[in-house]
N, C-alpha and C positions, 0 to 999 in steps of 0.2 A: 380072841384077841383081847390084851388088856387094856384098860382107860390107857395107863404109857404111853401100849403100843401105838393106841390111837392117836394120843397125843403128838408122838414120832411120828407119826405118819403123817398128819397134819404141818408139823412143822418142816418136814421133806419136800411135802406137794406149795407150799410159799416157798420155800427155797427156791424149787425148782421155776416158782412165775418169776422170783424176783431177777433170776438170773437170765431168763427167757425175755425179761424187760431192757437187761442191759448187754444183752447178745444183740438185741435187734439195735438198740442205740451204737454198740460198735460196728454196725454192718455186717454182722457176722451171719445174721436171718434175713429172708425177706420178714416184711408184715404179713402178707399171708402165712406163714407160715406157723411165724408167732400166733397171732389169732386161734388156728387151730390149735396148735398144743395147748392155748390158756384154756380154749373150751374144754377140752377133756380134763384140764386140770381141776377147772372149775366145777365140773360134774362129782369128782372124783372127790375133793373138798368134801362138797353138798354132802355126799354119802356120808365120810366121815365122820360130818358135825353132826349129822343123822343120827349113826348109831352110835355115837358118844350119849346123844341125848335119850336113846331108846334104852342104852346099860343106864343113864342116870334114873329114869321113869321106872324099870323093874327093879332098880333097887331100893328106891324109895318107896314102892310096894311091898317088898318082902321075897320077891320074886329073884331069881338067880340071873343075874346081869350077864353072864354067859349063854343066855337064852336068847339074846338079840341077835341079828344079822344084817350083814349090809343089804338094804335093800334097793333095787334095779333103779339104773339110771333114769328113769320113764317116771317111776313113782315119787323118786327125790325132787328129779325137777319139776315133775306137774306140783308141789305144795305149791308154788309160786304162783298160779295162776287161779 
């Protein structure tokens, strides 16, 4: 995947909270509902800035930026803690 794609991808997955924000304000969601899709969204995010940041690190090594991977939902969200 390319920085772009990532980038697309990134701007897809806000798309999709912002509009998950204002589904639930027209009544169109429960709040539970909404909650859960932000959290996956928000997982889903996490990764992306991940390995945007893991192709920016092997490039700025010398290293080939297609060498990165998205890494598992477990390992993105435990940086946090």
């Amino acid at each position: 995947m390319t920085d772009d794609a990532i980038h697309d991808r990134i701007d897809a997955l806000i798309a999709e909270e912002r509009s998950l924000r204002e589904r639930l304000g027209a009544g169109e969601i429960s709040e539970s509902d909404e909650h859960a899709r932000l959290r996956v969204l928000e997982t889903q995010l996490d990764q992306a800035w991940d390995l945007l940041r893991q192709r920016r690190a092997k490039r700025e090594f010398g290293e080939n930026p297609d060498g990165a991977a998205t890494r598992s939902a477990s390992t993105v969200e435990d940086y946090r803690n």
